[in-house]
TIFI-71917 format. One record per residue: residue number from 1; residue in one letter; chain; y, z, x of N, C-alpha, C in turn. Coordinates in Angstrom, 1 decimal. Atoms other than C-alpha are relative to their C-alpha. Layout:
residues N
R    nr   rest   kette     n.yy     n.zz     n.xx    ca.yy    ca.zz    ca.xx     c.yy     c.zz     c.xx
R   NUM      A       A        Y        Z        X        Y        Z        X        Y        Z        X
...
***
This chain:
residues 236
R    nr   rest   kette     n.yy     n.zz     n.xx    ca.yy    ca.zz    ca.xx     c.yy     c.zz     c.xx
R     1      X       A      0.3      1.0      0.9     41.4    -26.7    134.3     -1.4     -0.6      0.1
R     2      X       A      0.7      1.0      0.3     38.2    -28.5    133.1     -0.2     -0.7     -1.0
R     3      X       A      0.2      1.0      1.1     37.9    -31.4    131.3     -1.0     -1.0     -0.1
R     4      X       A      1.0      1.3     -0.1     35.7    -34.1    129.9      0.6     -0.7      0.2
R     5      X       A     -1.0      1.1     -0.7     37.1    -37.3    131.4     -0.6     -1.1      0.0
R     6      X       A      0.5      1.3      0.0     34.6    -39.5    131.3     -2.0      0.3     -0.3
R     7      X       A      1.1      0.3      0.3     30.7    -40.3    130.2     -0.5     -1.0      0.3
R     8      X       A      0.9      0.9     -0.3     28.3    -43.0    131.6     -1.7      0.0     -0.8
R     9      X       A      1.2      0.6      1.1     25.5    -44.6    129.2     -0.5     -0.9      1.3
R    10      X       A      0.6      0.7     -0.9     22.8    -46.9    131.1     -0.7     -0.8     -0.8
R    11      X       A      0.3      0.8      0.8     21.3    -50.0    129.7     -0.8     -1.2      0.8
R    12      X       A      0.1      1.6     -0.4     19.6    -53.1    130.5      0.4     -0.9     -0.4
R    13      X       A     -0.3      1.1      0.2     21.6    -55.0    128.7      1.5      0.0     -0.4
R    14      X       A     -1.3     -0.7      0.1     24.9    -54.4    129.4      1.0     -1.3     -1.2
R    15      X       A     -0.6      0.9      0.8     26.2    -57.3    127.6      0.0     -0.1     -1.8
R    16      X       A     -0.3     -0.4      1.4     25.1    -56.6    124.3     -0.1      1.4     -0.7
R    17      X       A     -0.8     -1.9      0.7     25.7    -52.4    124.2      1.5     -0.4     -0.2
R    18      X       A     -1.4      0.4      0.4     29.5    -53.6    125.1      0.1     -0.5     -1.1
R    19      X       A     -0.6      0.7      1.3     29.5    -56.1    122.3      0.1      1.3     -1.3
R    20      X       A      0.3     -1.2      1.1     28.2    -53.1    120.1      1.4      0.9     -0.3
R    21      X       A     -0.8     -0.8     -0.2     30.4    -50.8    121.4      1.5     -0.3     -0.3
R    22      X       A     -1.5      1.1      0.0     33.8    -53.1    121.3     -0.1     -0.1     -1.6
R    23      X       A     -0.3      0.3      1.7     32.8    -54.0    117.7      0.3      1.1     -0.9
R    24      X       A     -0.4     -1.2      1.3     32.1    -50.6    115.9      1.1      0.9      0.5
R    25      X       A     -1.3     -0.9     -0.7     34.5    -48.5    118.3      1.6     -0.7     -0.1
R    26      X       A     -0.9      0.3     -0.2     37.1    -50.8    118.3      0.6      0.0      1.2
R    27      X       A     -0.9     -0.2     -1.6     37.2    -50.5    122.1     -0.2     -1.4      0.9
R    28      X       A     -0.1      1.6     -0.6     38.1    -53.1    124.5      0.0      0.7      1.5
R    29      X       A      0.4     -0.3     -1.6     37.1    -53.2    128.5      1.3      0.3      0.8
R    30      X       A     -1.5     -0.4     -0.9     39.8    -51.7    130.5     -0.2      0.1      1.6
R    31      X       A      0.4     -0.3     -1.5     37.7    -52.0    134.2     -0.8     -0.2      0.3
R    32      X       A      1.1     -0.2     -0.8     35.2    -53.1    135.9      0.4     -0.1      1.9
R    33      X       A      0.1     -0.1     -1.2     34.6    -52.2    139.6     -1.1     -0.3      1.1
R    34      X       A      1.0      1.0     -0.9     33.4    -55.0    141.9     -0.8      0.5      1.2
R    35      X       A      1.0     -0.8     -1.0     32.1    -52.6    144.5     -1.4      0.5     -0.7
R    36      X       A      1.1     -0.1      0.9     29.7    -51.7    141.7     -1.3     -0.9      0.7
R    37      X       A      0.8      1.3     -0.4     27.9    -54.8    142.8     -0.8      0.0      1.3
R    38      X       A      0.7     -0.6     -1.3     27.0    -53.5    146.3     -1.3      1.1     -0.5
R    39      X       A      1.2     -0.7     -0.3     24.9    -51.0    144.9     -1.0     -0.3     -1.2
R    40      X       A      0.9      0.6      1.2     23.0    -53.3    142.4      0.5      0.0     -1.0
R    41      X       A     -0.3      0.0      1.4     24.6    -52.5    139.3      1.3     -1.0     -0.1
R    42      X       A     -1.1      0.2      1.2     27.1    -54.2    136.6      0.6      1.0     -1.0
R    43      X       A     -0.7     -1.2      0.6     29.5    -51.7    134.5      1.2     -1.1     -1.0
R    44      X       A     -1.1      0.3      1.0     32.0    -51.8    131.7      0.4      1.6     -0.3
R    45      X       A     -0.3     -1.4      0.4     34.8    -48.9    131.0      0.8     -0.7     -1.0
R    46      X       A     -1.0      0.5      1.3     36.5    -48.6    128.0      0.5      1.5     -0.8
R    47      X       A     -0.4     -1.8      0.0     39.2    -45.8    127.5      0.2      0.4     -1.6
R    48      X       A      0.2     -0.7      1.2     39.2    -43.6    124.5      0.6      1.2      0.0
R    49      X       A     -0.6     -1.3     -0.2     42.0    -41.6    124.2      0.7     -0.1      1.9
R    50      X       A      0.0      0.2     -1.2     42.5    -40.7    128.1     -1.3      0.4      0.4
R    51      X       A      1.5     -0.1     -0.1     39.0    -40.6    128.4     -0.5     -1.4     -0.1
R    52      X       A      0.7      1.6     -0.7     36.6    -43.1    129.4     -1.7      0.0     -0.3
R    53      X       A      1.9      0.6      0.4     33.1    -44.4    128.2     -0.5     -0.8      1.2
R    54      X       A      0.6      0.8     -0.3     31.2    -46.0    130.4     -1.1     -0.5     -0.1
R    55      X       A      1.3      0.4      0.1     28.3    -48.2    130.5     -0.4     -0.6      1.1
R    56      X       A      1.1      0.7     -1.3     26.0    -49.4    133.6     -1.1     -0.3     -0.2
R    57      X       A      1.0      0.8     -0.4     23.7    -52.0    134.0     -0.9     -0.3      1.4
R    58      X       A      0.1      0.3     -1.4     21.3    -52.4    137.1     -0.2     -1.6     -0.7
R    59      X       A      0.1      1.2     -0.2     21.1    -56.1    138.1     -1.0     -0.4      1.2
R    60      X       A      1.2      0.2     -0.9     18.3    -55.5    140.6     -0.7      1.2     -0.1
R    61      X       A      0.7     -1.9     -0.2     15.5    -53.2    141.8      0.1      0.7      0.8
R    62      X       A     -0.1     -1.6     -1.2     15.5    -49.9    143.3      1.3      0.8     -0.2
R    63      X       A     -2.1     -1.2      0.0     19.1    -48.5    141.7     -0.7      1.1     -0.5
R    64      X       A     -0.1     -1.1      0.7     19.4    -45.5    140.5     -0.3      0.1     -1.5
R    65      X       A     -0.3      0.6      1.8     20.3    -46.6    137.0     -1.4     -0.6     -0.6
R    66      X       A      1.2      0.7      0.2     17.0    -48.4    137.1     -1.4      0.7     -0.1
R    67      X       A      1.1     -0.7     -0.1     14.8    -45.7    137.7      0.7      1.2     -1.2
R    68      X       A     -0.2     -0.7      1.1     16.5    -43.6    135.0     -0.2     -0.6     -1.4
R    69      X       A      0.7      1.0      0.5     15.2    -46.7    132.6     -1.5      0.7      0.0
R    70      X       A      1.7     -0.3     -0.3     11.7    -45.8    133.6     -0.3      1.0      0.0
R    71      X       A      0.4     -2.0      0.3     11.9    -42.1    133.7     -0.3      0.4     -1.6
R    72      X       A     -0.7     -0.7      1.4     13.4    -41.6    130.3     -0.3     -0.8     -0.9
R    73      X       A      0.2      1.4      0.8     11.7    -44.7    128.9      0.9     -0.8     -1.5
R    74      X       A     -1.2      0.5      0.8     15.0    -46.7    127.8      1.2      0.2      0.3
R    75      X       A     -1.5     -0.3     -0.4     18.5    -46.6    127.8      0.2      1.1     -0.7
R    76      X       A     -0.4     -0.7      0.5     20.7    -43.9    126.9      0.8      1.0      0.8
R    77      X       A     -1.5     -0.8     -1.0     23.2    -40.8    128.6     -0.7      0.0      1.4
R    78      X       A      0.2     -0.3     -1.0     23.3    -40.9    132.0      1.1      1.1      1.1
R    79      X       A     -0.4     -0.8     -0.9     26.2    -39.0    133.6      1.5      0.6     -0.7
R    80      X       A     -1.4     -0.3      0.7     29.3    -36.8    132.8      0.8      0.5      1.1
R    81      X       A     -1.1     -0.4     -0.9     32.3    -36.4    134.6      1.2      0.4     -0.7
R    82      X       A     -0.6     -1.4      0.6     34.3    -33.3    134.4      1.4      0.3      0.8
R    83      X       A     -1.0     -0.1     -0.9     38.0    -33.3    135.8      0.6      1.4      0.1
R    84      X       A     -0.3     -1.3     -0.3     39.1    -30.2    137.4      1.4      0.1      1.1
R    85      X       A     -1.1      0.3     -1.7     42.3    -29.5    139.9     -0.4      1.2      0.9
R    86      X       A      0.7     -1.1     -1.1     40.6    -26.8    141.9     -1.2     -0.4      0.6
R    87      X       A      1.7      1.1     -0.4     37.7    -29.7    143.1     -0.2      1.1      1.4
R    88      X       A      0.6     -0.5     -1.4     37.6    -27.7    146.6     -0.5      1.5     -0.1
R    89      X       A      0.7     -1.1      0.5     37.2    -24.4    145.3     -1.1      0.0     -0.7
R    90      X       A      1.1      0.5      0.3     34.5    -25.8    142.9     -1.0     -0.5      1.2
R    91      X       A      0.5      0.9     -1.1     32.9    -27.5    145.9     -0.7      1.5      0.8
R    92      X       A      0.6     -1.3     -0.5     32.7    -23.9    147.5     -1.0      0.1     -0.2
R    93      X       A      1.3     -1.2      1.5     30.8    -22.1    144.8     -0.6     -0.5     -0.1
R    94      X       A      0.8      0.7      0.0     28.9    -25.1    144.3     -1.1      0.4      0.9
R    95      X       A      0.6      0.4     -1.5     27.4    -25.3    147.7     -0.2      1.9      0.1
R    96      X       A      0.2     -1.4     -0.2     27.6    -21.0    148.3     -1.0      0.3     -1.2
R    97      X       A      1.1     -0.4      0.9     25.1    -21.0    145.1     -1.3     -0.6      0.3
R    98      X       A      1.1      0.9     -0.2     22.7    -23.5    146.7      0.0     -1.4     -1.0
R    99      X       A      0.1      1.2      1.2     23.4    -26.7    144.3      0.5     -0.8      1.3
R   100      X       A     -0.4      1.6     -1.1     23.4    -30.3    146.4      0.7     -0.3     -0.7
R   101      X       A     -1.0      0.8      0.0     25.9    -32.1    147.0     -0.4     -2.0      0.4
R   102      X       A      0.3      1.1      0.2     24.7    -35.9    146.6      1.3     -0.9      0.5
R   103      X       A     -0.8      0.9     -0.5     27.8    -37.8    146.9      1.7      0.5      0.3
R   104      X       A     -1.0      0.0      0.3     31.2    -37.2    147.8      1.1     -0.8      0.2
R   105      X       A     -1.6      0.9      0.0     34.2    -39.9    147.3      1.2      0.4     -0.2
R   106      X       A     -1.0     -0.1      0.5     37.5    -40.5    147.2      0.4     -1.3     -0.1
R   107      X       A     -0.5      0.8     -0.1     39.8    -43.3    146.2      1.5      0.1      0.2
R   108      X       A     -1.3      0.3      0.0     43.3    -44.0    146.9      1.0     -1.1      0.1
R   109      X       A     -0.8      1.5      0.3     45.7    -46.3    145.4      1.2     -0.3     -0.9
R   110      X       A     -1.3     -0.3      0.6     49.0    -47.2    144.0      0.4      1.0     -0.2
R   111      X       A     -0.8     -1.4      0.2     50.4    -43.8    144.7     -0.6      1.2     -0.8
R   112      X       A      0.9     -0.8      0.5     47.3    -42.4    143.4     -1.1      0.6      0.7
R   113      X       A      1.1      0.0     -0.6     44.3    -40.8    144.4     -1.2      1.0     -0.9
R   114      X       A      1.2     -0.5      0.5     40.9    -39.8    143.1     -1.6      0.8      0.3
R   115      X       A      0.6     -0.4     -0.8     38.1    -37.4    144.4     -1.2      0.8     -0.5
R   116      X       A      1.0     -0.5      0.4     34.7    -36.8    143.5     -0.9      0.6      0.1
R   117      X       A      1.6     -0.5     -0.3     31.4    -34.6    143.7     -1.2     -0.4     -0.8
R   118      X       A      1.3      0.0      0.8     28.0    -35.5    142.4     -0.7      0.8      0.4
R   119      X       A      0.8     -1.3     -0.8     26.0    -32.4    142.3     -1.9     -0.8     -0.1
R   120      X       A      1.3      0.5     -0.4     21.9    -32.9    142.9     -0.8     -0.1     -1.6
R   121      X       A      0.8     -0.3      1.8     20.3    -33.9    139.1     -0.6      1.1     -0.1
R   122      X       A      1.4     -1.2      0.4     17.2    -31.6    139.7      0.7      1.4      0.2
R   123      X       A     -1.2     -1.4     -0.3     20.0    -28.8    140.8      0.5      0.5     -1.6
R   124      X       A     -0.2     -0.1      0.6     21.2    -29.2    137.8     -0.3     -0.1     -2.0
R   125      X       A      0.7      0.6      1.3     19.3    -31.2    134.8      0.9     -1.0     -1.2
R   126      X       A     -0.6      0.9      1.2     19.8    -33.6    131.9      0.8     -1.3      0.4
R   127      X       A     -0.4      0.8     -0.3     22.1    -35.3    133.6      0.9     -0.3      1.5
R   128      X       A     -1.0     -0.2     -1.0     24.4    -36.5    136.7      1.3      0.7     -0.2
R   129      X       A     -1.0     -0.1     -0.1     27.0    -34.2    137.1      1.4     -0.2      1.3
R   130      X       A     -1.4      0.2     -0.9     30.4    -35.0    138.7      1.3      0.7     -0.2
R   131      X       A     -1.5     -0.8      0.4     33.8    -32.8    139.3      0.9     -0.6      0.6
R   132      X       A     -0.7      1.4     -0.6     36.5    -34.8    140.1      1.5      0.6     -0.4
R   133      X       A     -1.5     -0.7      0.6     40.4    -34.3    140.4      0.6     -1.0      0.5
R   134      X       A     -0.8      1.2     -0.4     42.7    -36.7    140.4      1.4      0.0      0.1
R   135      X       A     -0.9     -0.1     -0.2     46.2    -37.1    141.5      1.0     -1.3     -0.1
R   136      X       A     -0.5     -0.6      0.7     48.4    -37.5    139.6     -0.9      0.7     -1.2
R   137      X       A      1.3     -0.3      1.1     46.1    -35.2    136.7     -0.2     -1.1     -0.9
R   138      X       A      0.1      0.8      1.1     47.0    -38.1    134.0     -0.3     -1.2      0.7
R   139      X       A      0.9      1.6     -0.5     45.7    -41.1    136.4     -1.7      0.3      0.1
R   140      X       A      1.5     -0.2      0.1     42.1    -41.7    136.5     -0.6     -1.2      1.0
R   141      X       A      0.0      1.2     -0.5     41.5    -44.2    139.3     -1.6     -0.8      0.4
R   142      X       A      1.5      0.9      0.2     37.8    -44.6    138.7     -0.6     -1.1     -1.2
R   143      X       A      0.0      0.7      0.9     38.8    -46.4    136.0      0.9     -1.5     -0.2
R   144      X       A     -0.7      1.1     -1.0     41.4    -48.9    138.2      1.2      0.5     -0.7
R   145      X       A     -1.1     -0.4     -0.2     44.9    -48.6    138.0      1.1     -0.8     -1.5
R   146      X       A     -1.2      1.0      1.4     45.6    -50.7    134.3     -0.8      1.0     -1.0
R   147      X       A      0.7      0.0      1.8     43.4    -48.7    131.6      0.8      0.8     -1.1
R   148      X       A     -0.4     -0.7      1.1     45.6    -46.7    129.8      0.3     -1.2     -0.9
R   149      X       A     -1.0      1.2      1.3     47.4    -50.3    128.5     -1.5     -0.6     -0.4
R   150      X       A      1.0      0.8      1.3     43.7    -51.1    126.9     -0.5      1.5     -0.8
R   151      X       A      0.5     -1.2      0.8     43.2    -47.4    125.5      0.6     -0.5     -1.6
R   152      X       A     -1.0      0.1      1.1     43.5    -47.7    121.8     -1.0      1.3     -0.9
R   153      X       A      0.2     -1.3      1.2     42.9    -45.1    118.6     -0.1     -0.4     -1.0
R   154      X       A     -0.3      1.1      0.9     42.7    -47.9    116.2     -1.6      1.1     -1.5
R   155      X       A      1.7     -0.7      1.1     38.5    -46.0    115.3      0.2      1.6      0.4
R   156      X       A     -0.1     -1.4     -0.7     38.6    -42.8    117.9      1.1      0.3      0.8
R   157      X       A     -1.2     -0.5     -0.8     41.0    -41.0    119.5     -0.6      0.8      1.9
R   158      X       A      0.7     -1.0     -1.0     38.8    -38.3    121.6     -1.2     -0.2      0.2
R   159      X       A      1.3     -1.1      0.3     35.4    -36.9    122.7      0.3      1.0      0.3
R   160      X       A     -0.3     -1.4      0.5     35.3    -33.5    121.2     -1.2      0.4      0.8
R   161      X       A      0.9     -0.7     -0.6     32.1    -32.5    122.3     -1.3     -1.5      0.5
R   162      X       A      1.0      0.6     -0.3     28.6    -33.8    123.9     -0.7      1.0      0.0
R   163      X       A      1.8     -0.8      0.2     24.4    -33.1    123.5     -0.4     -0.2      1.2
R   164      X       A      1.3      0.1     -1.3     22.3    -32.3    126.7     -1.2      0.7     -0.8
R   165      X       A      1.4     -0.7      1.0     19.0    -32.2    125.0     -0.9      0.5      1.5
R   166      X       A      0.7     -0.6     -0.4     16.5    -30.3    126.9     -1.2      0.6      0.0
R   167      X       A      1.5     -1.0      0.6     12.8    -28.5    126.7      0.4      1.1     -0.1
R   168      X       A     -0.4     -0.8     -0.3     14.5    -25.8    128.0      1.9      0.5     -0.1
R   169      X       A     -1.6      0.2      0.1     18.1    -25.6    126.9      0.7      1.2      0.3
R   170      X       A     -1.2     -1.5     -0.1     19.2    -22.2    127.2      0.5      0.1      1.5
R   171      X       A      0.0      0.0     -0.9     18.3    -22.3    130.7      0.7     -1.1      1.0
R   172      X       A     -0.8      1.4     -0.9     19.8    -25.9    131.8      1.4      0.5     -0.3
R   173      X       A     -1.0     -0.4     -0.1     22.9    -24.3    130.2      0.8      0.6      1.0
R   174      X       A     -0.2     -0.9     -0.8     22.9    -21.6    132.6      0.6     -0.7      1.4
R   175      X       A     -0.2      0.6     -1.5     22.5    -23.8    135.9      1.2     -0.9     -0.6
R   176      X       A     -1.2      0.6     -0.1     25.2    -25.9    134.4      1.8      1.1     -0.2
R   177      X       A     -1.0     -1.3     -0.1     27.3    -22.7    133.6      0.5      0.0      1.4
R   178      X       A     -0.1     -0.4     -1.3     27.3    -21.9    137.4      0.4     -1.4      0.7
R   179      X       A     -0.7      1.7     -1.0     28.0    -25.6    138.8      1.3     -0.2     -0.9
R   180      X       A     -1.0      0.3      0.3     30.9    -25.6    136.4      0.8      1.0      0.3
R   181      X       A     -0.4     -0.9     -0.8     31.9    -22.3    137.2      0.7      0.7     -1.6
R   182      X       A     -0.3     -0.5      1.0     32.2    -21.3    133.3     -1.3      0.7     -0.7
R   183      X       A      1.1     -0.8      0.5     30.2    -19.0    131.1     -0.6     -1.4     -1.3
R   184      X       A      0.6      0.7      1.1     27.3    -20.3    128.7     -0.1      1.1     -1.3
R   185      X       A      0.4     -0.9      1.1     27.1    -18.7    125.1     -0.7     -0.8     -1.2
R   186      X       A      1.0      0.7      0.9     24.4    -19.5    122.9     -0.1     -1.5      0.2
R   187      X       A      0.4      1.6     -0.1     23.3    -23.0    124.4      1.4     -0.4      0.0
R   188      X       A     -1.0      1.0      0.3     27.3    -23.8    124.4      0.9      0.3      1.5
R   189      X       A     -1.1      0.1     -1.5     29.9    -24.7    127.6      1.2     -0.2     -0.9
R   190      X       A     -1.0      0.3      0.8     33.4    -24.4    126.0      1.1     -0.8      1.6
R   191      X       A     -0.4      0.4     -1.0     35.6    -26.8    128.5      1.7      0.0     -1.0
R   192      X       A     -1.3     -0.5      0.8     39.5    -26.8    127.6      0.1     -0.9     -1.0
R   193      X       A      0.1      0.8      1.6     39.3    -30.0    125.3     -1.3     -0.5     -0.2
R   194      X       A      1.5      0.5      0.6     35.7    -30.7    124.7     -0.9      1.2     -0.2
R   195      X       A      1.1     -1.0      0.4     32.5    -28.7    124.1     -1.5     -0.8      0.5
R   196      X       A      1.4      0.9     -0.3     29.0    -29.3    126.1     -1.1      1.2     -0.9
R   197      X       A      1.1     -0.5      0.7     26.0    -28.4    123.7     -1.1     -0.3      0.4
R   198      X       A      1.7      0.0     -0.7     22.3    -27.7    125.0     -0.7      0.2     -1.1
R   199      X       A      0.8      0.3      0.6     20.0    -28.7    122.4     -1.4     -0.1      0.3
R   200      X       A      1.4      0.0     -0.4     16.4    -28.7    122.2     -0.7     -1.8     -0.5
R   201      X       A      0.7      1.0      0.1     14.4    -31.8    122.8     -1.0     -1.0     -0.5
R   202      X       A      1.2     -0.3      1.0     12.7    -33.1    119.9     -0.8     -1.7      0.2
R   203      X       A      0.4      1.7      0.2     12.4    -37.0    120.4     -0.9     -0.7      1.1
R   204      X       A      1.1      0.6     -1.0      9.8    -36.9    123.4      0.0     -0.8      1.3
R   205      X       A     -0.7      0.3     -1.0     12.3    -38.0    125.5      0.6      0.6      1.5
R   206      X       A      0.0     -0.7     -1.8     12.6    -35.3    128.1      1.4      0.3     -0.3
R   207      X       A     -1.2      0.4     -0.1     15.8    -34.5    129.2      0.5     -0.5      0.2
R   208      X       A     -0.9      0.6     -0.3     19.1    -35.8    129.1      1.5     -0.2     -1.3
R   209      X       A     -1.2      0.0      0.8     22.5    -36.6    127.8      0.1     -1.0     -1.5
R   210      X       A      0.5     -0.2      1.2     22.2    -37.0    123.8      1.0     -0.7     -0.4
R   211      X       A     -0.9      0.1      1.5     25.0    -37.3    121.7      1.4      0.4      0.4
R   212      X       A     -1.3     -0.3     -0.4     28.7    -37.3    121.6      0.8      0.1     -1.8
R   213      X       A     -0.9     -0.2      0.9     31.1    -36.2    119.0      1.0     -0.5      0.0
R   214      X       A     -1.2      0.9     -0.3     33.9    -38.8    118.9      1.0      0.1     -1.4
R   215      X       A     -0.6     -0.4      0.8     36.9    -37.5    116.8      1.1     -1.7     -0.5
R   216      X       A     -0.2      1.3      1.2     38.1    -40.5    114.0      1.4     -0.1      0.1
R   217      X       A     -1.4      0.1      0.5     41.6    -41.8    113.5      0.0     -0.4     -1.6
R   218      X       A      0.1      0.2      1.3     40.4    -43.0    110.0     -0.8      0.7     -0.5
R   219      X       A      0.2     -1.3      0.2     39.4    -40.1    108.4     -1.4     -0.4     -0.9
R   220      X       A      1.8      0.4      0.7     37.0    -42.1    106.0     -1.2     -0.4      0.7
R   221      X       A      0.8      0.1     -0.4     35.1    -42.6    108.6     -0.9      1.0      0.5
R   222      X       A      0.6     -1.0     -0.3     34.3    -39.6    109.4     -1.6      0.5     -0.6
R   223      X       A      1.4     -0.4     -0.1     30.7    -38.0    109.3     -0.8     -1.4      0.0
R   224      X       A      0.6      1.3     -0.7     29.5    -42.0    110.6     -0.6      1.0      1.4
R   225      X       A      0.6      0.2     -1.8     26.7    -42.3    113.3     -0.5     -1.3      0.3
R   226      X       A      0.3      1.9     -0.9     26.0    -45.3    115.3     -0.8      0.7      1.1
R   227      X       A      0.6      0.0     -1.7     23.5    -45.5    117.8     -0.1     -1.2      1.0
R   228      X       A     -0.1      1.5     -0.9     23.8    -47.8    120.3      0.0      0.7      1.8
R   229      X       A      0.5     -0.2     -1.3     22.7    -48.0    124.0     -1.0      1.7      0.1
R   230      X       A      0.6     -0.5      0.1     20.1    -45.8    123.0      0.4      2.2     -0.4
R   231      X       A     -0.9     -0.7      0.1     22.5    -42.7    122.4      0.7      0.2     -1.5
R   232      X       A     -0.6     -0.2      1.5     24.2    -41.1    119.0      1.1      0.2      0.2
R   233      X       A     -1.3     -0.3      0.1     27.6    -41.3    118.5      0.1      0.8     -1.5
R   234      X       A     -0.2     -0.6      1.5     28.9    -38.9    115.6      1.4     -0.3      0.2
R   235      X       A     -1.3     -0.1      0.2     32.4    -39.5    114.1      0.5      1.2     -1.0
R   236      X       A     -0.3     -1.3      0.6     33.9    -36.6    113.2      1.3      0.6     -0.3
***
């Protein structure tokens, strides 16, 4: 199995992408995580489907988040996380191909537990990847232990697919092919319910994570885009 499971946006102003996002999505915060706070940042999740948006704010200097601000001049995609139940065999292959391993966590909690890899950006491009497996597969505990009871489908149900824009797209495909451990065909990663697309780079922005396909529960809404936190949502 892999899946999309979750997306992280970055902002300086976390307080009014949420409002954005809450208003035209229809979505409501289902988690923030006070340890956040330790390493400078502020966050908001908000589930979609059983999928999860997130947004991060730094709140000081020297984060991470803060220097992808300054790289990328602005907000907009910062990381995708990919749920898998074979995380240790990914982990292998990973590491036996030469790709860093940046961070590795776990959580555990109410009869759950959660377990992640961040592979090395420059290893990879466009954006932070993370492969992550969680136990039970239908809990998600980087998201705390209540979000399904704020998930709603009232605007979206899913994300179908995402854009890693690129200079070089064919090729960032490739290295993300091999860190996922699936084939690339024509700039495309097919995962079991989404789709990652490598696009070319037109907006002067460099790389990074683009655009999301977010599938509609009101049908009239469909072919809508919103951009917000610097980022294109398509409804589809």
């Amino acid at each position: 199995m892999m899946r999309l499971r979750q997306i992280a946006l970055v902002t300086p102003n976390l307080r009014g992408a949420e409002h954005e996002i809450c208003d035209q999505l229809s979505l409501e915060v289902c988690y923030r995580d006070p340890g956040l706070s330790h390493f400078g940042l502020r966050h908001g999740l908000y589930a979609i489907g059983d999928q999860i948006l997130e947004i991060v704010a730094p709140k000081q200097q020297g984060t991470t988040a803060g220097r992808f601000l300054e790289r990328r001049g602005g907000e907009g995609g910062y990381m995708v996380l990919l749920q898998t139940d074979e995380l240790q065999q990914h982990k292998t292959r990973v590491e036996n191909n030469g790709m860093r391993i940046v961070h590795d966590g776990k959580v555990d909690a109410h009869g759950a537990s959660i377990r992640g890899i961040h592979l090395h950006p420059k290893d990879v491009g466009g954006a932070i990847l993370s492969l992550d497996q969680a136990e039970p597969a239908e809990s998600w505990l980087w998201a705390g232990n209540d979000w399904q009871y704020h998930s709603t489908n009232k605007v979206v149900t899913d994300i179908v697919a995402i854009d890693i824009q690129a200079d070089e797209p064919e090729s960032m495909a490739e290295r993300w092919a091999q860190a996922i451990g699936r084939s690339a065909n024509d700039g495309t990663i097919s995962l079991d319910d989404a789709t990652i697309r490598f696009v070319s780079a037109n907006d002067g922005r460099g790389d990074g994570l683009a655009a999301a396909d977010l599938l509609v529960a009101d049908r009239s809404r469909a072919g809508q885009s919103l951009n917000i936190c610097g980022f294109l949502f398509r409804l589809v």
